[in-house]
C-alpha positions as a printed Julia matrix, in Angstrom:
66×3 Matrix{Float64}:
  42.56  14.63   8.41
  44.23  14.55   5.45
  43.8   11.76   2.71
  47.96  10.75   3.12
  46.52   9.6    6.42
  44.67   7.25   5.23
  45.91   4.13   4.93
  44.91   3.26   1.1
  46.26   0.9   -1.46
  49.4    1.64  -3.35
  47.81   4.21  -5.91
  50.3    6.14  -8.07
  49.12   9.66  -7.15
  51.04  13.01  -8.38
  51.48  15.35  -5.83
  48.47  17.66  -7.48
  46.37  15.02  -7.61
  46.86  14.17  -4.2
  46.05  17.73  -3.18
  42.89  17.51  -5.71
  41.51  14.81  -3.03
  42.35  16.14   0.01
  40.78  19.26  -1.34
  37.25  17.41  -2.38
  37.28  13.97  -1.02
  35.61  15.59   2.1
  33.06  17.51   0.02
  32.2   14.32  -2.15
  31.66  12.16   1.03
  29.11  14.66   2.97
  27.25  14.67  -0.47
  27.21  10.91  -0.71
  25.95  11.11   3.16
  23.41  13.65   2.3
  21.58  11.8   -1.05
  21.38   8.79   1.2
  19.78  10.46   4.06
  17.06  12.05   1.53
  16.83   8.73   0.1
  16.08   6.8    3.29
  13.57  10.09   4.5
  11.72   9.79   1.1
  11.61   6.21   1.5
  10.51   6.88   4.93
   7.95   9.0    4.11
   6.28   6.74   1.22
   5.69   4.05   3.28
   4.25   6.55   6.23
   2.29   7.65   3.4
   1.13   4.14   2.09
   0.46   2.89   5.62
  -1.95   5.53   6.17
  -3.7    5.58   2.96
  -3.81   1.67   3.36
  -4.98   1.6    7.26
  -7.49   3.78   7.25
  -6.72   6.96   5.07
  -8.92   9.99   5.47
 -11.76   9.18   7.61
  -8.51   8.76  10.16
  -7.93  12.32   9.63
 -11.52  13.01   9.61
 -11.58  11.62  13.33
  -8.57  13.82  14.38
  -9.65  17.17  13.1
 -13.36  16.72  14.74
């Protein structure tokens, strides 16, 4: 898909400029998609982590590895 495709607003684009975001528009978007996913999975993972600690913490794991 390229961005001419897309139906954006009226932006005053030179043809190399256009090509600049067809080139990296894609690039900048899977990068935006990836720091959200590690943002959610490290969000994810504190509050796994604070649950634990909170509800029982090591003598949980204490249980489990006996």
């Amino acid at each position: 898909m390229k961005l001419s495709d897309i139906a954006l607003p009226n932006f005053e684009l030179s043809s190399g400029q256009r090509e600049t975001l067809d080139k990296y528009l894609p690039l900048i978007i899977a990068a935006l998609i990836v720091w959200l996913a590690a943002r959610g999975m490290r969000r994810i993972f504190w509050t796994v982590f604070g649950l634990f600690w909170a509800f029982g913490g090591m003598s949980t794991l204490r249980h489990l590895l006996h």
